[in-house]
MARFIGU-927887 format. One record per atom (N, C-alpha, C): residue number from 1; atom name; x, y, z; residue in three letters. Coordinates in pm, 1 decimal. Example, Ala and Ser with C-alpha at 12.3 -4.5 7.8 and 13.67 -1.06 7.14 Angstrom:
BEGIN
+-----+----+----------+----------+----------+-----+
|   k |  a |       c1 |       c2 |       c3 |   r |
+-----+----+----------+----------+----------+-----+
|   1 |  N |   1319.0 |   -569.0 |    780.0 | ALA |
|   1 | CA |   1230.0 |   -450.0 |    780.0 | ALA |
|   1 |  C |   1320.0 |   -330.0 |    780.0 | ALA |
|   2 |  N |   1285.0 |   -225.0 |    708.0 | SER |
|   2 | CA |   1367.0 |   -106.0 |    714.0 | SER |
|   2 |  C |   1290.0 |      3.0 |    787.0 | SER |
+-----+----+----------+----------+----------+-----+
***
This chain:
BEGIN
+-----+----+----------+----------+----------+-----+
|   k |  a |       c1 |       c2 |       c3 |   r |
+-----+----+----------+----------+----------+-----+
|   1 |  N |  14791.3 |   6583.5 |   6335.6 | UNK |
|   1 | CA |  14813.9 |   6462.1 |   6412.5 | UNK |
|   1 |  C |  14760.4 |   6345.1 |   6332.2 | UNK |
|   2 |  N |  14808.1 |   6289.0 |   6301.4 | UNK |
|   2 | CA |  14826.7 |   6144.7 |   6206.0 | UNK |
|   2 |  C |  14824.6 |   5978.2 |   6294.5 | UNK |
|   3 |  N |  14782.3 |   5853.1 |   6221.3 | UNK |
|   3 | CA |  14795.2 |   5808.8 |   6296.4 | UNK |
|   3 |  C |  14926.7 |   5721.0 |   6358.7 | UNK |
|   4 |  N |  15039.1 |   5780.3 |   6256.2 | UNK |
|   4 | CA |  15161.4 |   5699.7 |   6293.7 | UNK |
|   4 |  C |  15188.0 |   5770.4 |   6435.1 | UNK |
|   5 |  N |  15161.6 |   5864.6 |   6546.8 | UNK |
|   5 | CA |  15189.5 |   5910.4 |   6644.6 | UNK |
|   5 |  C |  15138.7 |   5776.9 |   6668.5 | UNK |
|   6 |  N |  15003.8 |   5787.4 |   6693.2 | UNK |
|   6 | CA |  14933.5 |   5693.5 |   6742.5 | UNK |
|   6 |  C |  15005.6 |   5556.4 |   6781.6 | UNK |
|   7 |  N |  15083.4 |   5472.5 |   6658.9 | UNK |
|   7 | CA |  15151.1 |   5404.7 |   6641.0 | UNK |
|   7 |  C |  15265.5 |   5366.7 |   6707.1 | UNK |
|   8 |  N |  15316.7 |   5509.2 |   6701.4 | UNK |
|   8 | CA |  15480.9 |   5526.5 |   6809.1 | UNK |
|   8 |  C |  15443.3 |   5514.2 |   6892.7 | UNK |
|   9 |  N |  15361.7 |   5590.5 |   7007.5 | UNK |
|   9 | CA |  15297.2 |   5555.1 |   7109.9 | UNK |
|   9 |  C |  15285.1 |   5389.0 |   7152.7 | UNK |
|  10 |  N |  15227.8 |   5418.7 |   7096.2 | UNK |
|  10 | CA |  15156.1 |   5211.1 |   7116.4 | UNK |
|  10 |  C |  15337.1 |   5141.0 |   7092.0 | UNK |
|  11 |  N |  15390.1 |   5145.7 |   6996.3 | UNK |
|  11 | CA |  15493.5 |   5102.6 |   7014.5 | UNK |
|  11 |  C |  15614.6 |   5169.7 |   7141.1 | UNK |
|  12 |  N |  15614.0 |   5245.6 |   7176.9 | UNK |
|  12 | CA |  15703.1 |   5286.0 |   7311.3 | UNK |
|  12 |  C |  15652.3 |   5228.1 |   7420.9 | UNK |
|  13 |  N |  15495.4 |   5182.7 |   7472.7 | UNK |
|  13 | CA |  15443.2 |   5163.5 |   7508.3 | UNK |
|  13 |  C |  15470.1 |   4996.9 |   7557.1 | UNK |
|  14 |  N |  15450.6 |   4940.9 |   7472.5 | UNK |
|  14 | CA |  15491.6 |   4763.7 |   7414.0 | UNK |
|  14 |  C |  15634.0 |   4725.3 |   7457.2 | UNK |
|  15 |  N |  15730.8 |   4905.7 |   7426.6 | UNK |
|  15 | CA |  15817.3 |   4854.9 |   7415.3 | UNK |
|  15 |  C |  15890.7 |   4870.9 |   7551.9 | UNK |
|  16 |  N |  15864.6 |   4950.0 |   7621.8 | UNK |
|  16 | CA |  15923.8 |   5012.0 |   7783.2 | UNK |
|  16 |  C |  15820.7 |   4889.0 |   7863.4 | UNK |
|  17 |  N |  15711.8 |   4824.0 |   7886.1 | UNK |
|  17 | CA |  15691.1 |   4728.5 |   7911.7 | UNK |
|  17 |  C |  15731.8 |   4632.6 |   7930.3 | UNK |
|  18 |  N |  15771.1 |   4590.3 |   7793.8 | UNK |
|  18 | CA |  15853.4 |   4470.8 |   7779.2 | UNK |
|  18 |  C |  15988.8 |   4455.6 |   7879.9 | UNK |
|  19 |  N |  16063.8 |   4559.5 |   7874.1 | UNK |
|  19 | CA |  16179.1 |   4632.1 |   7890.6 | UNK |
|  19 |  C |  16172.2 |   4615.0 |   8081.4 | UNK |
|  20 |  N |  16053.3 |   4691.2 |   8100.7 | UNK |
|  20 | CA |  16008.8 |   4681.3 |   8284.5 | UNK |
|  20 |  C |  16018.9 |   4545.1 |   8312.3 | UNK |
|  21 |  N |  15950.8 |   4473.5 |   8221.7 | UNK |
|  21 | CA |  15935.2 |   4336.1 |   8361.1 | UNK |
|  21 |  C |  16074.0 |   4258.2 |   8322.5 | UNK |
|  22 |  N |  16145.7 |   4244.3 |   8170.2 | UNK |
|  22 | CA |  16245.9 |   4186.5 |   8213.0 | UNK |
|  22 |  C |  16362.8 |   4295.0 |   8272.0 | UNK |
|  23 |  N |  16307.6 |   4403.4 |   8350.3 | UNK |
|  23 | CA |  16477.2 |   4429.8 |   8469.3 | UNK |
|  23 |  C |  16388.7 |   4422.1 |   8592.4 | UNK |
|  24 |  N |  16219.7 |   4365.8 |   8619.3 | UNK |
|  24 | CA |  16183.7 |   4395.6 |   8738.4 | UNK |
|  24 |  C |  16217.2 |   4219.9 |   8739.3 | UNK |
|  25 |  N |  16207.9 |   4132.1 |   8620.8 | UNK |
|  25 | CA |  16243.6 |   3997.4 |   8695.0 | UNK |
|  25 |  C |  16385.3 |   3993.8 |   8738.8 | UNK |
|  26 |  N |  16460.5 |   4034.8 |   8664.4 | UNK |
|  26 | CA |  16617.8 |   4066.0 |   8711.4 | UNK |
|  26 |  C |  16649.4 |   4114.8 |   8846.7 | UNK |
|  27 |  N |  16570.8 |   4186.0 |   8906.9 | UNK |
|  27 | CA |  16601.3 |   4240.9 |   9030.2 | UNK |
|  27 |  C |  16659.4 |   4375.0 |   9009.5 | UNK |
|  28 |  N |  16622.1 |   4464.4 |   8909.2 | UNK |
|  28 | CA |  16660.6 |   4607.6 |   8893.2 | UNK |
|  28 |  C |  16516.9 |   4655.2 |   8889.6 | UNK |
|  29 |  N |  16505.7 |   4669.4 |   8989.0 | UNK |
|  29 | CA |  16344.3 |   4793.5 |   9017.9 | UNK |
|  29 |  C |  16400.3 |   4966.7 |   8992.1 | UNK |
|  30 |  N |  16488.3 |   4949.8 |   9043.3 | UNK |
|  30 | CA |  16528.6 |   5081.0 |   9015.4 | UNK |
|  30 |  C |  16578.9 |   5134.7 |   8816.6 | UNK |
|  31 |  N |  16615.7 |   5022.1 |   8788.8 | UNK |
|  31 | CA |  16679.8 |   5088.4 |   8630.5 | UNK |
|  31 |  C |  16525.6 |   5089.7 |   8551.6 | UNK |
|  32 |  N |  16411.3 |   4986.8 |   8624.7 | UNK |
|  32 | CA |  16265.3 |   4979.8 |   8541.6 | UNK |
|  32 |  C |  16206.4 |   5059.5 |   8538.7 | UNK |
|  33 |  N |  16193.4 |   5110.9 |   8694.0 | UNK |
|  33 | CA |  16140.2 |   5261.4 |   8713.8 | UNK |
|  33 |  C |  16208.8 |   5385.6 |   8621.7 | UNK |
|  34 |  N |  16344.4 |   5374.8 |   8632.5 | UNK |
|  34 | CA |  16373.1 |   5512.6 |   8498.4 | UNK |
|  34 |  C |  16377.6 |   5464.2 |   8355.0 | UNK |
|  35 |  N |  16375.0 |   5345.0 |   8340.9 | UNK |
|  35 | CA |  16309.4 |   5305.4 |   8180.6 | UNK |
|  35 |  C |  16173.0 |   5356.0 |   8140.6 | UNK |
|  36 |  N |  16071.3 |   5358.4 |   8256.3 | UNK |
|  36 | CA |  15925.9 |   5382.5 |   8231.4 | UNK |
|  36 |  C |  15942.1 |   5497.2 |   8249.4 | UNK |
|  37 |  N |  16007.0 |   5630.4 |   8287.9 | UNK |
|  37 | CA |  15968.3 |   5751.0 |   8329.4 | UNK |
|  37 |  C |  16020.1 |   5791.6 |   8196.9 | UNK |
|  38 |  N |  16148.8 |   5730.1 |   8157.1 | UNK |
|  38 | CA |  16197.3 |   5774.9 |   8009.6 | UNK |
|  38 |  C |  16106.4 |   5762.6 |   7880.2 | UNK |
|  39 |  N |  16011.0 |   5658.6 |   7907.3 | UNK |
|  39 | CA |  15940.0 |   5663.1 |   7790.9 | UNK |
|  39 |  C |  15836.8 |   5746.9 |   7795.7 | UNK |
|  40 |  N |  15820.3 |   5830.9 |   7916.5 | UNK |
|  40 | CA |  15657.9 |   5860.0 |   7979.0 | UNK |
|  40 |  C |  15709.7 |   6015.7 |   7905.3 | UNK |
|  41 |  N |  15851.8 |   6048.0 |   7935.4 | UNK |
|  41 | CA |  15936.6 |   6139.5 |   7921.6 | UNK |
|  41 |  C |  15934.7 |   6187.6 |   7710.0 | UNK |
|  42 |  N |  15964.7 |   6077.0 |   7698.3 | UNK |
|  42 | CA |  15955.2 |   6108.2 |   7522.7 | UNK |
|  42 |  C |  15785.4 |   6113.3 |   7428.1 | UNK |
|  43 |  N |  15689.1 |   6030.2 |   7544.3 | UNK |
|  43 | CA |  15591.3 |   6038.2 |   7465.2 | UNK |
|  43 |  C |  15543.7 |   6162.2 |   7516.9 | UNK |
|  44 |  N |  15598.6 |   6254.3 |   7610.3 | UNK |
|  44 | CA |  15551.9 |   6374.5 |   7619.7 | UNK |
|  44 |  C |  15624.3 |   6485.8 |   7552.7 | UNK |
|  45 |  N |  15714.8 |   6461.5 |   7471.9 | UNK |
|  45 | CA |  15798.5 |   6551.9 |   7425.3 | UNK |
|  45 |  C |  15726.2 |   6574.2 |   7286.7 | UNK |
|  46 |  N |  15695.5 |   6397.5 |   7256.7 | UNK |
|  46 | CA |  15589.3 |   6416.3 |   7168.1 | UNK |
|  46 |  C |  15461.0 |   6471.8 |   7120.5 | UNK |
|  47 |  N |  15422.5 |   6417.9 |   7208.9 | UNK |
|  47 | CA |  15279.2 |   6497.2 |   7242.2 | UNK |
|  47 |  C |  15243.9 |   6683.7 |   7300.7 | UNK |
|  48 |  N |  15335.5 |   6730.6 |   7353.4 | UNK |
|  48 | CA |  15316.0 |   6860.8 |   7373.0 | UNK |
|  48 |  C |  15314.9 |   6950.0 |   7256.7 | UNK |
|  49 |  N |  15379.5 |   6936.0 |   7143.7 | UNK |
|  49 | CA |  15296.9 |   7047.9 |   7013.1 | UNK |
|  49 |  C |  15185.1 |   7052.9 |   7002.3 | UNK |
|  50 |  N |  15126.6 |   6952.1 |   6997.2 | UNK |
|  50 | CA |  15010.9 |   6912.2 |   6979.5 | UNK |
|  50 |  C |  14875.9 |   6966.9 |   7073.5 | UNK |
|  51 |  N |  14941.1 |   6947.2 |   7212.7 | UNK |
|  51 | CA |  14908.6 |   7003.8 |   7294.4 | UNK |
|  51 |  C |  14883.5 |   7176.8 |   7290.5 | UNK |
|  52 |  N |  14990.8 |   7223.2 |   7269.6 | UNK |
|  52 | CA |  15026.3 |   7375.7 |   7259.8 | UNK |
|  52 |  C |  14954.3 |   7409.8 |   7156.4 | UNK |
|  53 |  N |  14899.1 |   7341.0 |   7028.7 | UNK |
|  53 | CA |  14796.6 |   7386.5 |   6972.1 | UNK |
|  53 |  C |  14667.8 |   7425.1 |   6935.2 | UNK |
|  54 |  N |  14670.9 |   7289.9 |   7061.3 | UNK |
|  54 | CA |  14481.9 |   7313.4 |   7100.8 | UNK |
|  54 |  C |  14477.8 |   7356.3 |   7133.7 | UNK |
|  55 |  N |  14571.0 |   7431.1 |   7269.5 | UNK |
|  55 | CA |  14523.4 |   7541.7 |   7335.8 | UNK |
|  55 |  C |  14550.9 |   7696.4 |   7238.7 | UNK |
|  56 |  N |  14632.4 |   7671.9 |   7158.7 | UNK |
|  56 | CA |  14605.4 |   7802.3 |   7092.6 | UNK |
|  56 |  C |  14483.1 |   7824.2 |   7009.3 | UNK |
|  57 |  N |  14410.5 |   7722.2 |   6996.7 | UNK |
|  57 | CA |  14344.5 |   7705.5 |   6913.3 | UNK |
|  57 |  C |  14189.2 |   7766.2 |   6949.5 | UNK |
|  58 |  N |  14175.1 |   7657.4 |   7087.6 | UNK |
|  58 | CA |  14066.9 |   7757.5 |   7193.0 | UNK |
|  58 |  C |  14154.2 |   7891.4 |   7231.4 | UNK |
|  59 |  N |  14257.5 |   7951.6 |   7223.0 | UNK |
|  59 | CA |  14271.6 |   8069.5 |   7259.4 | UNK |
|  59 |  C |  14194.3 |   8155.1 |   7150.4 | UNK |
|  60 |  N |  14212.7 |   8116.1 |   7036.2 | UNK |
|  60 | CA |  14139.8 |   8218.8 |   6905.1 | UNK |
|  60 |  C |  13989.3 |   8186.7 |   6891.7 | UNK |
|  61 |  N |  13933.4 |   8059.1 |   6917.3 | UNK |
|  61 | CA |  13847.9 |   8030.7 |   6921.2 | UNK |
|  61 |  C |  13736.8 |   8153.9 |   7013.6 | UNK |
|  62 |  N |  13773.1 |   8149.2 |   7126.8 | UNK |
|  62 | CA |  13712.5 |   8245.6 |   7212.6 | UNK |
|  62 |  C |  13780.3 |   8407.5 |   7203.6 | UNK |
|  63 |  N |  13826.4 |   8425.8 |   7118.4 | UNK |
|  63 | CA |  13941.8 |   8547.2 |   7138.2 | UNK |
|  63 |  C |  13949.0 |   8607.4 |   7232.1 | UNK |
|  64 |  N |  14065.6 |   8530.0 |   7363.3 | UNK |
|  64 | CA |  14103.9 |   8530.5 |   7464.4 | UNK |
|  64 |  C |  14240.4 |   8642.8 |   7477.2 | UNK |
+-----+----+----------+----------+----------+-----+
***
């Protein structure tokens, strides 16, 4: 894990933000809400290897 994740993050972040308030000033609450779940959606697609490794990691750690 490097810190350009880090980076993407922070940038999806900045960027589904941005994205929310101009369709919540527009009067689309509804398209803002699945803009933010979509990004919540990819930074977890991201983040779960990562995930799946720590836990393998404490799995050997303790040899579980």
């Amino acid at each position: 894990m490097g810190v350009n994740l880090i980076f993407k993050i922070a940038a999806v972040g900045i960027l589904v933000s941005v994205i929310c308030q101009v369709l919540k000033h527009s009067g689309r609450e509804d398209q803002a809400f699945l803009t933010s779940l979509a990004g919540l959606v990819l930074v977890l697609f991201w983040i779960v290897p990562y995930i799946y490794e720590l836990f393998e990691t404490i799995k050997n750690l303790f040899a579980l």
